[in-house]
N, C-alpha and C positions, 0 to 999 in steps of 0.2 A: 767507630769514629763517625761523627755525625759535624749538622751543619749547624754553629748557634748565631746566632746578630750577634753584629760586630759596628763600628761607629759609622755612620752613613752620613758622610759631610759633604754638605753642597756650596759649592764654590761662591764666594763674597765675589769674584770677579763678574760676574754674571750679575752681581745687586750692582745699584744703579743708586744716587738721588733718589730721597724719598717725592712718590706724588703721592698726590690724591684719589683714593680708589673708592666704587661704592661697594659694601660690605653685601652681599647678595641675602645674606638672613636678616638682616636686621634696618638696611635698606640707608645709612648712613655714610657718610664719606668719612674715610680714615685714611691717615700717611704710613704708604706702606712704599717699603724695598722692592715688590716684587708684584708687580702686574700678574693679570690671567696668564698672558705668554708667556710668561720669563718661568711662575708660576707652574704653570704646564710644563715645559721644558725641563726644568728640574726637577721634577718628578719621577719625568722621565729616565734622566740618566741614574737617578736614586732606583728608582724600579731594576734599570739592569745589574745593580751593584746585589739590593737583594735577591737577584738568582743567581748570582756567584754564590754568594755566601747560605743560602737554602735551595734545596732540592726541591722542586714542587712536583706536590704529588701525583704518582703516574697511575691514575685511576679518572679515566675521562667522565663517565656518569658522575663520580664526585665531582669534577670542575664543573660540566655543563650546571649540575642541579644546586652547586654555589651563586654560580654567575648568573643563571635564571633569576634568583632570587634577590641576588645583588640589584641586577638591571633595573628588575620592578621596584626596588626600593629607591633606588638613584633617580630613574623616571619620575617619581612623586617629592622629589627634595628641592631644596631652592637653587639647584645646579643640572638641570635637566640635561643642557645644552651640552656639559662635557662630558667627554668619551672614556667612561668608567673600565677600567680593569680592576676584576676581583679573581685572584689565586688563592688556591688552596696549598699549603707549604706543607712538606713533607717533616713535620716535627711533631713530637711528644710533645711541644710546651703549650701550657694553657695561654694560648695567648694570640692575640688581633691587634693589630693596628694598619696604620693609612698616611700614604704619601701626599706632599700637596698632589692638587692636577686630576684628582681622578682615581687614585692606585690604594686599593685595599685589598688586605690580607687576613687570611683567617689561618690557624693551623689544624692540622686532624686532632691535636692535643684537644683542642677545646670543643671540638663539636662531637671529641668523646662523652663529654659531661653535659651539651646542652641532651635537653628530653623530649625536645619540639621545634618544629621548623621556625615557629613562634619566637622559642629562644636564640636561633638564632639569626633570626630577623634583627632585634633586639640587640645582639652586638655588630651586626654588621649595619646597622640603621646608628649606632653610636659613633662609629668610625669614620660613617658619610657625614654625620651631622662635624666631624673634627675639620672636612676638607670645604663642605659648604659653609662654614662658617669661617674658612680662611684662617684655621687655628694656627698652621705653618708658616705663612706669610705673616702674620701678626709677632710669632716669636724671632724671626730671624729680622722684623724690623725693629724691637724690640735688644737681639742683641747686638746687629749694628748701631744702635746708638750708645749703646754700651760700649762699644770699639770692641766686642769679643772679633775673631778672627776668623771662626768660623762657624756656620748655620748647619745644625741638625737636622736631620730627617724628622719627620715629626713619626716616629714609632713609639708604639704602643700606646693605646687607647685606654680599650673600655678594661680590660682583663690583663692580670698583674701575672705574669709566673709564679707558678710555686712549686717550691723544696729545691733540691739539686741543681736541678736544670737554672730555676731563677740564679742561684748563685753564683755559678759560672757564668752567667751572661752579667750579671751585676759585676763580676772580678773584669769583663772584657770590655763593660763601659764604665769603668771604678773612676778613668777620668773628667768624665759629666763630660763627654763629647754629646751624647744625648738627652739630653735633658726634660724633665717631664712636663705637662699641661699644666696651668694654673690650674686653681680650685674653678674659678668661674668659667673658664674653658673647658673643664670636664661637666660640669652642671651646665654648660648652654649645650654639649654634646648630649647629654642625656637626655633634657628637655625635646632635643631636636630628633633624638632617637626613637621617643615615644611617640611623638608629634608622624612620623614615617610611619611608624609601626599602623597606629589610627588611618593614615590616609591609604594604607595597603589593608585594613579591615583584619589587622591582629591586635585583641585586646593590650594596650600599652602596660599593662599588669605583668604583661610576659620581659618586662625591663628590670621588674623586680625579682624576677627566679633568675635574672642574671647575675645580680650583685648578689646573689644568697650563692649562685656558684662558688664563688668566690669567698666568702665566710664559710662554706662548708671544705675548700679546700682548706684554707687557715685550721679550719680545728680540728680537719685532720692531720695537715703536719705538725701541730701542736701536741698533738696526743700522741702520733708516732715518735715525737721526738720525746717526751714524757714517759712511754712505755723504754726509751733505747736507755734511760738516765742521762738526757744530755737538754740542755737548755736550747729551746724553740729558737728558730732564726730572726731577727728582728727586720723590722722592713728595710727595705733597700734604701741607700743615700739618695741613688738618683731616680727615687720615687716616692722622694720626702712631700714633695708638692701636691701628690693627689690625695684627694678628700680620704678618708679614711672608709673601710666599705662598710661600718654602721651608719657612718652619716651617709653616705650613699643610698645606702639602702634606704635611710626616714626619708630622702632629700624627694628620690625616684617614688617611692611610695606615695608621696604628696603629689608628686609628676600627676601621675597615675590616677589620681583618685579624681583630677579636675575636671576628668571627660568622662561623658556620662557609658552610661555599661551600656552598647549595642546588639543587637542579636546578630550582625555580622560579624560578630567580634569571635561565634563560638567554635570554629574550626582552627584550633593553632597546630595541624598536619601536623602531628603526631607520627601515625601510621606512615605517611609519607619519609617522615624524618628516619624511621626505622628503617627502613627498606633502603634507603641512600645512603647510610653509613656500614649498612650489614657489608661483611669482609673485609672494610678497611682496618687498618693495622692499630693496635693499642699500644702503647710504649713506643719503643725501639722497635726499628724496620728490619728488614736484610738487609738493605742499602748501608744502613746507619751502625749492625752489628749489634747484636742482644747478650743481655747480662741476666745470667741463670745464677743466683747463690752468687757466689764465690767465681764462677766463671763466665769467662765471656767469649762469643762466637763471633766470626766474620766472616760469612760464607762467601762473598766476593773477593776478601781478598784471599780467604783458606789459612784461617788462622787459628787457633784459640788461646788462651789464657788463663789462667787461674790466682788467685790473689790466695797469698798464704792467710792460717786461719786468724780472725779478729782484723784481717784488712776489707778491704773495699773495694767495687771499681771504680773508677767516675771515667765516663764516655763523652768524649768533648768534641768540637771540631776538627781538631788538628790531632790528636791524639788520643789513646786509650791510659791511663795511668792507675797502678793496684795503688792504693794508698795506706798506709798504718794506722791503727786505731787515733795515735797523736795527731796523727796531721802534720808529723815533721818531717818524713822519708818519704821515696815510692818509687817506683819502677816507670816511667815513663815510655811510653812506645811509639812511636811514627814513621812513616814514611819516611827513606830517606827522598830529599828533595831531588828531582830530574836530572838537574846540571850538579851537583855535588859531586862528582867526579865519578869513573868508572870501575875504581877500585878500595874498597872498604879502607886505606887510608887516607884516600882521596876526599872519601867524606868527612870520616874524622876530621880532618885538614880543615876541608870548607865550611861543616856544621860546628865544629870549636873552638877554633884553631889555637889551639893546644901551645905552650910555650916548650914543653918537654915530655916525657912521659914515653911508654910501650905499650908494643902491640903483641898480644896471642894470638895465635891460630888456634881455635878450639872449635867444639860442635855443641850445639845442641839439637835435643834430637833429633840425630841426621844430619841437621842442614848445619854448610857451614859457615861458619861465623869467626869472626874476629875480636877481643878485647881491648880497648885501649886504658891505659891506666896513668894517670899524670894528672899537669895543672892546664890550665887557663888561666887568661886576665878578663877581669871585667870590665866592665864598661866604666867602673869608678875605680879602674888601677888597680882593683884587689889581684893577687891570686885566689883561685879557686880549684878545690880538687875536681879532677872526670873520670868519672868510672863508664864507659859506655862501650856498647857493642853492636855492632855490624852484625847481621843476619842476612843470609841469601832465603830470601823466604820462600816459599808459591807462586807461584807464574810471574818469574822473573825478577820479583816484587825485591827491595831491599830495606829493612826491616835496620832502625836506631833504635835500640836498650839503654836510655838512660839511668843511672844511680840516682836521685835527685834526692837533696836532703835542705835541712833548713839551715844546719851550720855541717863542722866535722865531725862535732858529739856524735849527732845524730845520724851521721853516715853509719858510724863505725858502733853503735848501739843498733843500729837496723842490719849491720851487714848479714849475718844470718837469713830475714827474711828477705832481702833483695836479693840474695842468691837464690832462696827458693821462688821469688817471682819472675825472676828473669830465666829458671828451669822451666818453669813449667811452657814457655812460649813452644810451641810446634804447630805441625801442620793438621791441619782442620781432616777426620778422617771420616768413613761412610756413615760411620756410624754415630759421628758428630752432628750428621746433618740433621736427623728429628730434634736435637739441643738449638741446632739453631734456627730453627723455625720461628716466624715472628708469631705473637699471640693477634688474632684477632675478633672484632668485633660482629657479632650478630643478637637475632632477639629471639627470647621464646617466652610461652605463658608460665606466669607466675605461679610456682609448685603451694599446694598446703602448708608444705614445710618449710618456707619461707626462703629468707634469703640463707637462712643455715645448710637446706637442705641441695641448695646451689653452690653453696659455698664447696660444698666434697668432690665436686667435680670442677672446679675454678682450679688455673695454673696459677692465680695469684697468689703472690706471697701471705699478704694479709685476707684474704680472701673474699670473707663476710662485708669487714671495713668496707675493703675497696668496692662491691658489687653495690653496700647501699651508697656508697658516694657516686659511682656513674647515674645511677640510678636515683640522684637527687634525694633521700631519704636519711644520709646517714648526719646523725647528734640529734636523731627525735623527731623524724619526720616519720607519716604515716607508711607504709605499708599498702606497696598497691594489692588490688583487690585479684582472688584468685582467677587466675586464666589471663590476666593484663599481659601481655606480651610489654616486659623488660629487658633490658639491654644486658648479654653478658660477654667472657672474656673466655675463647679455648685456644 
């Protein structure tokens, strides 16, 4: 169970009468909803909603040597004067974005993939360029005149999620509570991001191996999804608006080429980058719970899982769920909630509330556990069937097994494998615990035998794939030279 974004809405009571403000990039007065303070101020309370909702990550050298680099980048922007906060967020997603006021974020997901401090100057100098250019303040005056009701957080920047991860967080803002940059709002961030990178004396070129990130993610899940027999995921709804990353990539490459090549430009701390990110975690944390095959650990709560075969897990915020090949059943699992009451009908009661139906006492391994079996109403009148079970889990913990399915077909056509996923749930034992060890990241020189000959010793699934996409190389990129110290994954 991990943390993903969620819709971060700042309050229209706080907008005001549009005034006249001067744009600090570009130096002209525009009518805006939201002053510096007001500005500031919401930012603010949008910043503590994102550490509700993400973990930030508990590896201090990683924060100090983000926010070093942040600082210096923020110091040379056309917003000096504000009090910059940059967090490093405890997530697998490839991805960065930035609150008005000051507040950017990077994840450990993405600075898996950058290969130099360079790159990721490069998206954190994007992110700045979103806040000094007042790109928040401009949309939420933008949809008060629109009479929308409520103003987004202005998340996510330079770098789009990909696969899984993006998908669930695209299902948990499928209402366009957040809504994405214009085209020319992401092209004046990019602009502004090279423009930082130059006046910190990192070659603006390192803007363009950012948006190659990002194509090389695409055509990896392209391919992976190609090699499963299933049709590649299309882009997000509510990231219909941003430039596309070819035209990015010509747009920044043009950025790029207007300033002339510096010899200060030639240090993009590489070597430094390596050494800052060595033992941070790849994927999935302990905190977050790791998914090996078929199964899944939680060493905090002392859990594991297994998904019968041809199913899946997908590890989400609020829950862990095995899912069927169709995508029409699954086993659902959570936490029961605090106040849900103090006795497994209690919860049932409070998390369904059931119109009729029974309860078992039953066990699974060991622990004991409850069934309930009946209807519900829904929230549009329906009845609906519940299949769900109460577990007295590990440390006190109390553990919901939902049935979940898309209709009753599909309940009672999956019943078999939802009995076998809801078996295999027990407690997490000694010997679980090298399974659920997080993978993490360090560097070493590059073998003769290539990335294949790294690949035998890689815990990754895909191995080779995945080593040359950390490592910027994979769909036909060169091959670093032997002895280069690259990034791998044990």
């Amino acid at each position: 169970m991990r943390r993903l974004l969620i819709p971060l809405l700042l309050a229209t009571s706080l907008l005001g009468a549009c005034a006249s403000v001067v744009n600090p990039v570009t130096g002209r007065s525009e009518r805006s909803v939201m002053d510096e303070p007001t500005e500031i101020a919401e930012g603010k309370k949008a910043h503590q909603e994102v550490l509700k909702e993400y973990a930030v990550l508990d590896n201090a050298p990683v924060q100090a040597y983000v926010n070093d680099l942040g600082q210096r980048l923020a110091k040379q922007s056309h917003r000096a004067q504000l009090q910059w906060t940059f967090t490093v967020l405890d997530s697998p997603e490839v991805n960065a974005f930035a609150l008005p006021g000051g507040y950017v974020y990077v994840t450990r997901g993405i600075m898996a993939y950058m290969e130099s401090e360079a790159d990721l100057a490069g998206v954190m100098g994007h992110e700045i360029g979103h806040v000094t250019a007042r790109h928040g303040a401009q949309r939420a005056t933008r949809q008060q005149t629109a009479g929308i009701g409520v103003v987004a957080a202005t998340v996510l920047g330079a770098v789009l999620g990909i696969g899984d991860v993006a998908s669930q967080v695209s299902q948990s803002v499928a209402a366009g509570y957040i809504a994405s940059y214009s085209r020319d709002q992401e092209s004046q961030a990019d602009q502004l991001g090279a423009e930082y990178l130059v006046r910190n004396h990192y070659d603006p070129k390192n803007m363009v191996e950012v948006i190659q990130v990002l194509k090389r993610q695409e055509q990896f899940a392209a391919d992976t999804a190609k090699a499963e027999g299933r049709s590649a995921s299309g882009g997000n709804d509510w990231l219909a608006s941003h430039p596309s990353n070819d035209q990015r990539l010509r747009d920044i490459t043009a950025i790029a080429d207007t300033y002339a090549k510096d010899a200060s430009y030639v240090d993009e701390g590489r070597d430094r980058y390596l050494q800052a990110i060595a033992g941070m975690a790849f994927g999935e944390s302990r905190a977050q719970g790791v998914t090996r095959g078929r199964s899944f650990y939680h060493e905090p709560l002392g859990i594991v899982l297994k998904a019968p075969e041809g199913w899946k897990v997908q590890n989400s915020a609020e829950d862990i769920t095995l899912v069927n090949a169709a995508g029409d059943a699954g086993l659902v699992v959570m936490l029961a909630p605090a106040k849900a009451g103090s006795t497994h009908e209690e919860i049932v009661r409070s998390v369904f509330k059931p119109t009729q139906g029974r309860f078992d006492k039953i066990e699974l391994n060991g622990l004991k556990a409850s069934r309930f079996t009946g209807t519900a109403t829904t929230k549009q009148g329906q009845a609906r069937a519940v299949v769900a079970t109460v577990v007295d889990g590990p440390q006190n913990n109390r553990f919901v097994l939902l049935q979940a399915s898309k209709d009753a077909a599909a309940l009672q056509r999956n019943a078999a494998g939802l009995k076998d996923a809801e078996a295999s749930f027990r407690a997490l034992t000694a010997a679980d615990r090298a399974a659920a060890k997080p993978w993490t990241l360090k560097s070493v020189p590059f073998p003769r035998g290539g990335f294949a000959e790294l690949a035998k010793q890689s815990p990754l699934p895909q191995a080779e794939a995945q080593l040359k996409l950390i490592n910027g190389v994979y769909g036909g990129g060169k091959d670093p030279a032997v002895g280069q110290r690259v990034k791998v994954v044990e």
